[in-house]
N, C-alpha and C positions, 0 to 999 in steps of 0.2 A: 635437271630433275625430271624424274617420270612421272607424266600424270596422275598414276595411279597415287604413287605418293603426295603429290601435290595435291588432290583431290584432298585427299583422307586429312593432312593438314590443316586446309582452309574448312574443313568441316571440323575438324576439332576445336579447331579458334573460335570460329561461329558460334560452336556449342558452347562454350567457355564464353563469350562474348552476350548470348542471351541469360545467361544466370541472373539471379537477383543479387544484386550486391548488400551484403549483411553487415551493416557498420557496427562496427563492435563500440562502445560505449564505454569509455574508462571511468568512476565512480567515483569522485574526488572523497581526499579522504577530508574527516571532519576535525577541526580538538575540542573535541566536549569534554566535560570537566568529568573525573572518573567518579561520580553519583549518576550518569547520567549515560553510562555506558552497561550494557545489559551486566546481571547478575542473578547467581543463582541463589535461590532463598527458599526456605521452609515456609510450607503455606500447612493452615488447620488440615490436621487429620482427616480423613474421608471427601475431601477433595477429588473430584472427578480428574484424570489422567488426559492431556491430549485437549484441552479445553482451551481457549482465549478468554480472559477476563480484563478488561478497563474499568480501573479503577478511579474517576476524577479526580477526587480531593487528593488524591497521589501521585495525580499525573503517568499513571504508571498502566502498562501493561500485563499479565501476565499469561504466560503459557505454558499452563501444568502439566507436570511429568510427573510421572511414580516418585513411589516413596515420599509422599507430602512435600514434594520440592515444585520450585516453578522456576524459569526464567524471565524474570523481572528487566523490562525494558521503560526506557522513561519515554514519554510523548505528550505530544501537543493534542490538546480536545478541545470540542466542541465551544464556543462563545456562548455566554450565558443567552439564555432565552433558544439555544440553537442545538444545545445538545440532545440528545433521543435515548433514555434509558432503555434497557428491554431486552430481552431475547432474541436471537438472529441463529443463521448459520452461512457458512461460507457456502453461497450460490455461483460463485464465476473465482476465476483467478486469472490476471491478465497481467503479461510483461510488458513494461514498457506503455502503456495504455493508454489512449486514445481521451481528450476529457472535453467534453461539455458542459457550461455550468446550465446548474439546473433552474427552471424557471423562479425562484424562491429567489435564487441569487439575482436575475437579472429583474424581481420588483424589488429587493432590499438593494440593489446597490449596480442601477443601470448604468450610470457611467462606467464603475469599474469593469462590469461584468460585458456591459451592451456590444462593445468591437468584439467577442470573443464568442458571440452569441454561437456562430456556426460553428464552434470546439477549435481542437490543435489535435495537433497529433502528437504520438508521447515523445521524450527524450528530457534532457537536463531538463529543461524549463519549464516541464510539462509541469502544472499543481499535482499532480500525483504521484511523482516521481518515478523511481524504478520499478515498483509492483505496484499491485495496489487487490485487496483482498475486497468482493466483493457482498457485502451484508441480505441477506435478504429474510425475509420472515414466510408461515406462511398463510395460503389466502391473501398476501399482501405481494408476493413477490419481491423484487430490487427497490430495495429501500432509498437507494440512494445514498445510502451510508457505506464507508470503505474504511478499512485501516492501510493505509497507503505509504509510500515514500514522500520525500519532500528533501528541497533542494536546500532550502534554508533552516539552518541548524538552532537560529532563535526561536524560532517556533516552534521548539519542544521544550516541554516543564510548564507550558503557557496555554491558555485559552484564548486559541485564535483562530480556529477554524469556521467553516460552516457546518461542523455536526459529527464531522470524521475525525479517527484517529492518526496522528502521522508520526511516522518515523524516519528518521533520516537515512538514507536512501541504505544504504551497507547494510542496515538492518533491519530492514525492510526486505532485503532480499534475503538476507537469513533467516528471519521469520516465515518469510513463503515457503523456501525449499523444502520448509518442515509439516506447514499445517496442507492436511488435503482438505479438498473440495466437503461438504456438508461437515465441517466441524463446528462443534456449538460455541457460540460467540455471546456473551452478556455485556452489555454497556448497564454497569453497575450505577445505581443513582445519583446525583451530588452528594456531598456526604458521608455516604457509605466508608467505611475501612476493609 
């Protein structure tokens, strides 16, 4: 073999050999029961377009589209005493995403929280799952509140979180690809219809 060639070779490997290697992540599928798999529905008239609304006493999501429709997705929220009604907009959007519990969680529940103090980093097992949509207000900034993915498919229809919305991970990612960055986010009261 000629050096020249040989050269060019072992430097093309090289180069191929420093890349980042990008583990692709398969999504498992889930069987939710079909209430509990998105759909599309007629929301009141004059309804804002392109909007997220969480509804509690519905367990439901919504993300309106023209023409008085929405897609209705079901999710798990906030534990009572832990939910945050109110106003927000999407400040961050992040794959795959990085999670630390927040100080709230490691005085409500150190042992669970305490080993996990210095975060994980994202993939299946991460509590945020596959996306995870970041809330913030402002003058207040990162709320700390997310609508996020999740690996466990019981924990939707239910009140079980710290405060966040979640959705099981597949739809969760279909939900991102759609909503951009500063989209207006309501976490509608207890109650509310």
């Amino acid at each position: 073999m000629k050096r020249r060639k040989f050269l060019l070779s072992a430097g093309a490997v090289g180069t191929l050999a420093c890349q980042p290697v990008s583990a692709h992540i398969v999504l498992p599928k889930y069987d939710l029961p079909p209430e509990f798999l998105p759909q599309v529905v007629t929301i009141p008239a004059g309804a804002a377009s392109y909007e997220i609304h969480v509804v509690p006493s519905q367990f439901a999501l919504f993300w309106t589209q023209p023409n008085n429709t929405a897609i209705r997705y079901t999710v798990g929220i906030g534990r009572p005493g832990l939910y945050e009604a109110g106003e927000f907009y999407i400040g961050a959007k992040k794959e795959w995403p990085s999670w630390t519990p927040t100080p709230g969680m490691l005085r409500r529940e150190p042992q669970k929280y305490g080993p996990l103090r210095n975060g994980m980093p994202g993939g299946l097992s991460n509590p945020l799952g596959a996306r995870a949509l970041y809330l913030f207000q402002p003058g207040r900034g990162d709320t700390f509140l997310r609508v996020h993915g999740t690996n466990d498919p019981t924990t939707i229809g239910r009140a079980v979180s710290n405060g966040c919305a979640r959705l099981v991970n597949d739809q969760i990612v279909q939900l991102f690809n759609q909503v951009p960055l500063n989209t207006r986010v309501v976490l509608h009261p207890n109650g509310a219809t």
